[in-house]
TORFISE-427058 format. One record per residue (C-alpha): y, x, z. Coordinates in pm, whole numbers, plus 50000, padded with zeros to 5 digits. Last residue first. Layout:
BEGIN
<drenmi><py>Y</py><px>X</px><pz>Z</pz></drenmi>
...
This chain:
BEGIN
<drenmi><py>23648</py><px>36776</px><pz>30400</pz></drenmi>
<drenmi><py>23903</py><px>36736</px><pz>30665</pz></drenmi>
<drenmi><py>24239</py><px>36813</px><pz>30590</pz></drenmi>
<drenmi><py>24492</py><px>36909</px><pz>30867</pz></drenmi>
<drenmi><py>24840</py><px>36914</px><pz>30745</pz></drenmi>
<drenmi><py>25055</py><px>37070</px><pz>31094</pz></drenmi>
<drenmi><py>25465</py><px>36979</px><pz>31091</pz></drenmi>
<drenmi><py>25774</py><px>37141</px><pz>31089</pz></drenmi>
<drenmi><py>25773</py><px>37436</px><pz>31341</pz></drenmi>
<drenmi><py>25418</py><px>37501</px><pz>31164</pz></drenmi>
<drenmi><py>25435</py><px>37857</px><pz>31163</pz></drenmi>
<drenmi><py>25430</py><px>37868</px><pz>30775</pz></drenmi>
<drenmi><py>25643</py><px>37607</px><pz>30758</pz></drenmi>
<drenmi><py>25897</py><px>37802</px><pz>30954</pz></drenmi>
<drenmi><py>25859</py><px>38103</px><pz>30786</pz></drenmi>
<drenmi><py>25906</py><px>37955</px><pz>30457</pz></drenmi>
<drenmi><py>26234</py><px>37777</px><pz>30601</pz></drenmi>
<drenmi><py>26347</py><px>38146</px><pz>30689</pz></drenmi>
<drenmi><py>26249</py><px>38333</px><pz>30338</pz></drenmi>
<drenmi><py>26462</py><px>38010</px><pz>30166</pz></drenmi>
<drenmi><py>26760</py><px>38086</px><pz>30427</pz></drenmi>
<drenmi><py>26999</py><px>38300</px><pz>30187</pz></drenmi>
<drenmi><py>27258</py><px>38041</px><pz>30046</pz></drenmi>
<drenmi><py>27435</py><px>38264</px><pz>29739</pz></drenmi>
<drenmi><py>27769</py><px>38218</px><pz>29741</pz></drenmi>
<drenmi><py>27881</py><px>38044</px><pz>29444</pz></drenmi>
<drenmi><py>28133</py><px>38165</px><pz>29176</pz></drenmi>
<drenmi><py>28423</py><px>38098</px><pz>28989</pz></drenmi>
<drenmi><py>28567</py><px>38281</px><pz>28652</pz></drenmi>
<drenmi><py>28905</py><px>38255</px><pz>28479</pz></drenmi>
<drenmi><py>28969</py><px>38292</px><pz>28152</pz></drenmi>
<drenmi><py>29281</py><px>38347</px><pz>27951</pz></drenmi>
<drenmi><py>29310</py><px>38396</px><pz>27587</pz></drenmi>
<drenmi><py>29539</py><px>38595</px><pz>27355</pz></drenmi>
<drenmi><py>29403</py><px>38492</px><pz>27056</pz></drenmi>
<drenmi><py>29503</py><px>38171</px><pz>27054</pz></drenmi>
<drenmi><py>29679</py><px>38064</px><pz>26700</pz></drenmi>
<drenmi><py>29463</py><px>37715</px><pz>26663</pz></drenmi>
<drenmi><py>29157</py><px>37913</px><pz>26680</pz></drenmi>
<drenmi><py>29162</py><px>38287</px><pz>26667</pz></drenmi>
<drenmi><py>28902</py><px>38314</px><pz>27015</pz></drenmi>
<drenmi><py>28707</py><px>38043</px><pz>27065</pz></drenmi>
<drenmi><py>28561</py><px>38103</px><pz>27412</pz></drenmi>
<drenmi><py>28260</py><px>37901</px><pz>27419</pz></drenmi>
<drenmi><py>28175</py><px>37744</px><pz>27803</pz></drenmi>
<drenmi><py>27944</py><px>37903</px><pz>28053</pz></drenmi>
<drenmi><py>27692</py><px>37659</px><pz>28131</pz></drenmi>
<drenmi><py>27744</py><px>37439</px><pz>28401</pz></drenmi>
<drenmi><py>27567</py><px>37481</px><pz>28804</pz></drenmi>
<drenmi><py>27792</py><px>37757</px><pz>28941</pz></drenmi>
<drenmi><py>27716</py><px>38154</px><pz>28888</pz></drenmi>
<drenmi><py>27554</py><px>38324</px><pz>29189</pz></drenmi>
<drenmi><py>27690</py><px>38545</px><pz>29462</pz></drenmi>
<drenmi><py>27555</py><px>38766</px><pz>29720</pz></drenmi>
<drenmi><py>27536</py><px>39033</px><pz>29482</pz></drenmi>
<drenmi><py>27748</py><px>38981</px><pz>29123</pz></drenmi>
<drenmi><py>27690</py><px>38900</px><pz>28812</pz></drenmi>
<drenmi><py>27899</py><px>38768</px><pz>28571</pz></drenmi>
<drenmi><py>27843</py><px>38597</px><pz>28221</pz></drenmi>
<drenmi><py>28129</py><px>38556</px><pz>27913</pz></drenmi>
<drenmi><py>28056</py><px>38378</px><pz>27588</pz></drenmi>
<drenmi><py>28245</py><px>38428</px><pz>27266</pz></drenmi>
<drenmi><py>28312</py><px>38254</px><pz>26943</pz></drenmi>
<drenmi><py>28522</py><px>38548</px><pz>26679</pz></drenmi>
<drenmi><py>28791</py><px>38683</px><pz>26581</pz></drenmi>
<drenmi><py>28796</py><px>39015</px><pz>26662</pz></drenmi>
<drenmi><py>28832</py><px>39197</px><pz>27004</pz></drenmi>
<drenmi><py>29045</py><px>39495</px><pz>27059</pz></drenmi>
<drenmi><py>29059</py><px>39382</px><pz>27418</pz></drenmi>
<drenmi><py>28787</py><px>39258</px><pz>27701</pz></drenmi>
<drenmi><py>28990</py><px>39233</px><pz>28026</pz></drenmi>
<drenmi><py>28874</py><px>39143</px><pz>28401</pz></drenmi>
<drenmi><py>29058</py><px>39114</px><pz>28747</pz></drenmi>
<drenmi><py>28902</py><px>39029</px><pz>29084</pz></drenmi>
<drenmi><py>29173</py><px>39164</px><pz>29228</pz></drenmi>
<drenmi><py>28972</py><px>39504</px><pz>29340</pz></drenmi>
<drenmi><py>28950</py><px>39533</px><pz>28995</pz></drenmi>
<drenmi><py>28651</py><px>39345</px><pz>28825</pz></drenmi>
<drenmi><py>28364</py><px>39538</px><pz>28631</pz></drenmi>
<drenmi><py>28334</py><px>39505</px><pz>28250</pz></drenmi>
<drenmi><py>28076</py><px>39510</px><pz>27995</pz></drenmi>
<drenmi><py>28139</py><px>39438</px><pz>27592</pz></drenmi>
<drenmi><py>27935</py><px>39234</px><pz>27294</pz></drenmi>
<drenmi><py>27605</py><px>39232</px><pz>27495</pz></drenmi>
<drenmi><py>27304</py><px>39111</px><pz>27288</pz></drenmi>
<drenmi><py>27194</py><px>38773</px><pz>27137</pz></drenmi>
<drenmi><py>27548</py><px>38538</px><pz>27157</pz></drenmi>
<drenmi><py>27496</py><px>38384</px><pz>26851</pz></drenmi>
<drenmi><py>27794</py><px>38488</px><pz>26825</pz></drenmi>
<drenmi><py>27957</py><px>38709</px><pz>27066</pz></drenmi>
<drenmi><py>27851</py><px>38833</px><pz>27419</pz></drenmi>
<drenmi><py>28095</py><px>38951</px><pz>27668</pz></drenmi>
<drenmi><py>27931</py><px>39081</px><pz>28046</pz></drenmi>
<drenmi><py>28158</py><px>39077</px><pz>28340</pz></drenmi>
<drenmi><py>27998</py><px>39284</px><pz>28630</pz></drenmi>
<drenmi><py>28188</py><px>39163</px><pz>28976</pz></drenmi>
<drenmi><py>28321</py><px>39505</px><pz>29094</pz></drenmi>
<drenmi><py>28579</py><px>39297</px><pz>29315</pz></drenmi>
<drenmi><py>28556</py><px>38923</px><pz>29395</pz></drenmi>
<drenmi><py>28882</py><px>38765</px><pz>29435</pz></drenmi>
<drenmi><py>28928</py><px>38473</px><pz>29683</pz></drenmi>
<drenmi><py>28989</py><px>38133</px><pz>29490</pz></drenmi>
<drenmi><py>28793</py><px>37961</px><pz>29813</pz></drenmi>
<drenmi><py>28533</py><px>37854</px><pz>29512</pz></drenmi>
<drenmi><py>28448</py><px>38192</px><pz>29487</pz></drenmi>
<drenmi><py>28692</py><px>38449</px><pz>29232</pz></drenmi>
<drenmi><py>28663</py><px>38603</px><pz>28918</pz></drenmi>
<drenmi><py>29034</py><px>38657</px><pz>28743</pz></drenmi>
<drenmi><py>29130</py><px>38648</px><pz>28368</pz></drenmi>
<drenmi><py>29069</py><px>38825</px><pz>28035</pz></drenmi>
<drenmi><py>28990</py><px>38823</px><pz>27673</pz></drenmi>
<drenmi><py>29202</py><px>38969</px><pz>27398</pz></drenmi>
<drenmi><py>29247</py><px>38932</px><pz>27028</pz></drenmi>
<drenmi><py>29418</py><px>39229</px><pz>26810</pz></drenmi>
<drenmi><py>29060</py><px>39392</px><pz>26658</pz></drenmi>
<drenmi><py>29112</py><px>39305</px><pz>26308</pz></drenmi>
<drenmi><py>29502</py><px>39184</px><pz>26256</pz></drenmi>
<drenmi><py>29578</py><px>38816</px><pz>26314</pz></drenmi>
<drenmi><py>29601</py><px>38452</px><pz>26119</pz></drenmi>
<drenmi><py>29821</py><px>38180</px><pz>26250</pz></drenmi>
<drenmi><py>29809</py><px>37866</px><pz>26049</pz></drenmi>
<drenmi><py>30097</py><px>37592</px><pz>26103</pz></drenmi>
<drenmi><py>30037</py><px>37250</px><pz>26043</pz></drenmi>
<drenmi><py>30244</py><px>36977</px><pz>25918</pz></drenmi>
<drenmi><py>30029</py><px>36671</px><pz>25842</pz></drenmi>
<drenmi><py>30113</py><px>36305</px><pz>25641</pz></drenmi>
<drenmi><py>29857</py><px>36102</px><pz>25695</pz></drenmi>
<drenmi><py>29889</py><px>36084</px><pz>26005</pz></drenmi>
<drenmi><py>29991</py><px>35701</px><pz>26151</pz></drenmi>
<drenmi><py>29704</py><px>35504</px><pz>25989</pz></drenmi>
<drenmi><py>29474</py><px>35783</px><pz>26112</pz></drenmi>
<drenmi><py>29361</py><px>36010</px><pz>25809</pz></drenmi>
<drenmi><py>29465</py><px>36375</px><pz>25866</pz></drenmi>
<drenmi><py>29307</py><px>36494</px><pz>26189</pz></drenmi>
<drenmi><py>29228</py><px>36889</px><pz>26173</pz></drenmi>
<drenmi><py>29031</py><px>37099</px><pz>26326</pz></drenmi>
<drenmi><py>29016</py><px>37470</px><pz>26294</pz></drenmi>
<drenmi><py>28843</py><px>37759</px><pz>26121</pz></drenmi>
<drenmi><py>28887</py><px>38060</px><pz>26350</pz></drenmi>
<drenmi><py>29119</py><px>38268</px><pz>26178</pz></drenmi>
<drenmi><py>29194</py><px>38636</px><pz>25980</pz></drenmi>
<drenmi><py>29376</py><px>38875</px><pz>25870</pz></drenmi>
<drenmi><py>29273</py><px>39247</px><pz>25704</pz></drenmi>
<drenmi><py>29354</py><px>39127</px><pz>25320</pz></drenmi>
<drenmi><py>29451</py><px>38767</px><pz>25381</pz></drenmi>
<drenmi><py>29300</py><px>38451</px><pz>25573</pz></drenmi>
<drenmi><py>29327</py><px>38059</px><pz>25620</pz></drenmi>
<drenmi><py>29096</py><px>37795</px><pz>25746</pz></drenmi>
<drenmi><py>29146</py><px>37429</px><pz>25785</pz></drenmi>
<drenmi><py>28832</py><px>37202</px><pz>25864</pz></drenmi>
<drenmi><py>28886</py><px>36843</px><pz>25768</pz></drenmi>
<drenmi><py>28864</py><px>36499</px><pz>25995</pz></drenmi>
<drenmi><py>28895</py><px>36174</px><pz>25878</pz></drenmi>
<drenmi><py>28630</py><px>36211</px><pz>25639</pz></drenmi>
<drenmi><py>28693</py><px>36098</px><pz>25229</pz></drenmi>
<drenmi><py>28633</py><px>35756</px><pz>25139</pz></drenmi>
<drenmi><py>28965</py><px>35566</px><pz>25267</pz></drenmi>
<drenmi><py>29139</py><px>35910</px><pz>25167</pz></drenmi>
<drenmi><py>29088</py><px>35865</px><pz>24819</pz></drenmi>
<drenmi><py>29338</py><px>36197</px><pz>24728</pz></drenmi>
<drenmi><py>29388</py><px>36500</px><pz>24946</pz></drenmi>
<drenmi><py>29687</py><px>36651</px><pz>24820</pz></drenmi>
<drenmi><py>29760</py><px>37023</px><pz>24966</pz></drenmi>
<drenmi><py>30029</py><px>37252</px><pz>25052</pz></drenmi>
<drenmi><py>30105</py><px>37599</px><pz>25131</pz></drenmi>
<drenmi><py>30392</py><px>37818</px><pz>25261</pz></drenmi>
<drenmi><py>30422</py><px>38176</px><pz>25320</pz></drenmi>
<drenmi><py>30762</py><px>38190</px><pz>25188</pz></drenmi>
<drenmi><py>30609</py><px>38376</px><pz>24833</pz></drenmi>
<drenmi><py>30371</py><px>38102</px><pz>24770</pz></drenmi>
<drenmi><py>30090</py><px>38022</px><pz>24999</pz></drenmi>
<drenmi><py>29717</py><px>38000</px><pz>24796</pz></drenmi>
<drenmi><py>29492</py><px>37692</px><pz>24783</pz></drenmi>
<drenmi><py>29125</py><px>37598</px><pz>24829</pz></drenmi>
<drenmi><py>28894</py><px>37269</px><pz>24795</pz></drenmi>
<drenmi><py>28582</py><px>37226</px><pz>24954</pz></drenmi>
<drenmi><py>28419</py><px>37507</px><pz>25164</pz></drenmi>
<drenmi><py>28141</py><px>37373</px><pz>25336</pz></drenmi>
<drenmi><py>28022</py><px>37600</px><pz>25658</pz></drenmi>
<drenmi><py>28263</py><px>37472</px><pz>25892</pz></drenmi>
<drenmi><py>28221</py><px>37115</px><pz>25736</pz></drenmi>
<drenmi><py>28404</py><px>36912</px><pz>25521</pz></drenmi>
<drenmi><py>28610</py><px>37228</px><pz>25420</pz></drenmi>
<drenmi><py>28986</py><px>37334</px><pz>25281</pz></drenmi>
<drenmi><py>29097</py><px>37698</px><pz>25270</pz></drenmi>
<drenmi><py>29377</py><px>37846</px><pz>25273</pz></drenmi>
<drenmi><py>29416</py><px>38169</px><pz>25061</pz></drenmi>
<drenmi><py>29741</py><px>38373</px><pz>25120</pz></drenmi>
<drenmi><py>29939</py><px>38478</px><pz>24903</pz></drenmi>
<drenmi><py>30269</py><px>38496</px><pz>25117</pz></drenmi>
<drenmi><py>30242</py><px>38549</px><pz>25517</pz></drenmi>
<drenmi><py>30484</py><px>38426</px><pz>25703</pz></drenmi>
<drenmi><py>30561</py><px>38650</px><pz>26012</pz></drenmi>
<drenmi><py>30492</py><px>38433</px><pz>26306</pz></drenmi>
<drenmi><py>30574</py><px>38763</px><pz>26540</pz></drenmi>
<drenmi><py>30198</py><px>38786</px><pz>26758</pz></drenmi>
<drenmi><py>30018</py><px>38716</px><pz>26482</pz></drenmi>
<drenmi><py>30071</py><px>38657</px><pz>26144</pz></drenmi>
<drenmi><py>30205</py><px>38329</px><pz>25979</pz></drenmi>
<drenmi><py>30032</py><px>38067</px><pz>25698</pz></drenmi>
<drenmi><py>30301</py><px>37803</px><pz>25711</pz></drenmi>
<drenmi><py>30277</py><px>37446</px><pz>25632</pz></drenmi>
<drenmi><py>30146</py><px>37117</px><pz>25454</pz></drenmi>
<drenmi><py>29886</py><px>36881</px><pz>25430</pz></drenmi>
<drenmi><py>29921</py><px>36546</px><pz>25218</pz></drenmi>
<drenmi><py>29732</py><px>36220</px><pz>25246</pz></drenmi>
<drenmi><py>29649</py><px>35984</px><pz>24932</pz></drenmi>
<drenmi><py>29488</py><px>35653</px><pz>24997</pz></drenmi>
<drenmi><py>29656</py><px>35583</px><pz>25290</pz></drenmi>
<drenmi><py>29576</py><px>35279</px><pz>25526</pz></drenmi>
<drenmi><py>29864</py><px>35101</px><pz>25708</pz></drenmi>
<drenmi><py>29778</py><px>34881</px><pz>25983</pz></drenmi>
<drenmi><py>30152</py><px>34829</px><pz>26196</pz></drenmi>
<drenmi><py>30306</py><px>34599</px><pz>25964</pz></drenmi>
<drenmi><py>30004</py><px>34397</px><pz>26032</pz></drenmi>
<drenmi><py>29958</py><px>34161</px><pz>25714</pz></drenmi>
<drenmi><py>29767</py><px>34433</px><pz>25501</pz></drenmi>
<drenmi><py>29924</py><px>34713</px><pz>25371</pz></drenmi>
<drenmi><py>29697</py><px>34946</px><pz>25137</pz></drenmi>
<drenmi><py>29886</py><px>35257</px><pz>25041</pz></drenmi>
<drenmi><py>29959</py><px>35471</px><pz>24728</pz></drenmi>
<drenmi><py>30103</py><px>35222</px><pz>24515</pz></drenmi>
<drenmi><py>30064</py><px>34976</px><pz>24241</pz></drenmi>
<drenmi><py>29686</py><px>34818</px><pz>24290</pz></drenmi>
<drenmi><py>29713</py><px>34868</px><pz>24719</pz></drenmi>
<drenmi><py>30050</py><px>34648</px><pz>24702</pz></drenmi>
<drenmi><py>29836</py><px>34397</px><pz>24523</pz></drenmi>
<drenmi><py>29643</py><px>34274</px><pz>24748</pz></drenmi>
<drenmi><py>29219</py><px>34399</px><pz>24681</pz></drenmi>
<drenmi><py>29040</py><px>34055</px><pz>24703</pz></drenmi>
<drenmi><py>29082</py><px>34001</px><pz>24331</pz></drenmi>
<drenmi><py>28958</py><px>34316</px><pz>24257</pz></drenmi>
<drenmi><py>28653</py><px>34290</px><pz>24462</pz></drenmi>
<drenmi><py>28538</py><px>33922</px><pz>24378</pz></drenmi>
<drenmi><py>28605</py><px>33992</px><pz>23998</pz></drenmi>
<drenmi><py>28431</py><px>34349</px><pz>24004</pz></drenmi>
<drenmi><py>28104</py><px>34173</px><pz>24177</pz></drenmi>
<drenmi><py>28084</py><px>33918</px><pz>23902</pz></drenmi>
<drenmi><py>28108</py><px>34129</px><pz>23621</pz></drenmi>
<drenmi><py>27831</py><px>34367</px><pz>23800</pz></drenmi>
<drenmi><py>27615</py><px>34029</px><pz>23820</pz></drenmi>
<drenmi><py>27703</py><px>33960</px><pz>23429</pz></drenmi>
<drenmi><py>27571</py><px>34299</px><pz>23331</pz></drenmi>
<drenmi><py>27237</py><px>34327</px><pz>23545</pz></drenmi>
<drenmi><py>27195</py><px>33968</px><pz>23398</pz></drenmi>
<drenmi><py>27276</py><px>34068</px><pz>23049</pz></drenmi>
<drenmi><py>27062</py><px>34399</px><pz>23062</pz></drenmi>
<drenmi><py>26768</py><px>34183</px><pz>23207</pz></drenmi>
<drenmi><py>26779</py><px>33952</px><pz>22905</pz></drenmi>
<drenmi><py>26799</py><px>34265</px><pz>22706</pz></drenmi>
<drenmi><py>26469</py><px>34376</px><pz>22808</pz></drenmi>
């Protein structure tokens, strides 16, 4: 047993020598690694900074909590703005952490989409970012429905859905314009369907609306459709009167 302890031992002794004496030493007495390339710098601590504001002025907002996550659903580490509405964070290890973090920030009745953030490029590693947070119920939704001509199409039905997107959110029908709004919204991942006679919706899925992220909650989207090609009913008939061709099968 202790012959295996000394081997174990001297084979971890071994390992330490060959890594610390490959590590430069401009990594062992300061916060970066430099290797030969000016250019190839790799932090080892990164910093994130900035203001927390409220929507639409860019207010700062003091005491507010910021959070720091891995994930959307991972919080991690957390912070509070001081009195300016400023916050700031060290993020230590960087060459073993992700090189992308998920910022969110609220306050009593203000709120965010949890957004992206890229802090750990050889360039970025040291991050202002600004946080807008709004009021419950001050987003909007709206834009124009029109064909693939860009000619408006009136008393189109516009149907909202929210997260995860199970039943109707909000309905509304298009102005002779071919104008829609959904207001009083709140923060939240939407989805927006029309319907409309004679027309049908084009071949992609209708994208996520993300509405509080990266300070948009005013947001702007505009609709195509297809016409709808109505000859199905005549190329039945036509087979069905064999104008195309005869199958004969003989048993």
């Amino acid at each position: 047993m202790k012959n295996i302890k000394i081997k174990i031992l001297v084979v971890f002794s071994i390992l330490l020598f060959i890594f610390t004496s490959s590590v430069p030493a401009s990594f062992k007495s300061s916060s970066f690694y430099i290797n030969n390339n000016k250019d190839n710098i790799v932090p080892t601590i990164s910093y994130i900074h900035g203001i927390v504001r409220e929507y639409p002025h860019g207010t700062p907002v003091p005491d507010a909590v910021v959070e720091f996550r891995k994930s959307v659903s991972l919080p991690w580490k957390a912070t509070r703005t001081d009195e300016n509405g400023t916050y700031f964070m060290e993020i230590r290890n960087m060459l073993f952490f992700p090189k992308y973090y998920v910022i969110w920030a609220g306050s009593t009745g203000l709120s965010m989409l949890p957004t992206y953030i890229e802090v750990n490029n050889r360039r970025n590693f040291d991050v202002t970012k600004d946080l807008w947070i709004a009021p419950t119920g001050s987003g909007r939704i709206h834009g124009y429905v029109s064909d693939k001509q860009n000619k408006p199409i009136n008393n189109a039905e516009v149907v909202l859905l929210a997260y995860p997107y199970e039943t109707p959110y909000d309905t509304f029908y298009t102005t002779s314009d071919g104008y829609y709004s959904f207001t009083s919204l709140n923060v939240d991942i939407y989805k927006i369907f029309v319907e409309k006679g004679g027309f049908r919706p084009p071949h992609i899925p209708p994208s996520e609306i993300y509405l509080g992220r990266d300070g948009n909650f005013d947001i702007i989207y505009n609709y195509q459709m297809v016409k709808s090609i109505r000859f199905i009913g005549f190329i039945n008939s036509l087979l069905y009167n064999n104008f195309f061709f005869n199958i004969n099968v003989k048993i």
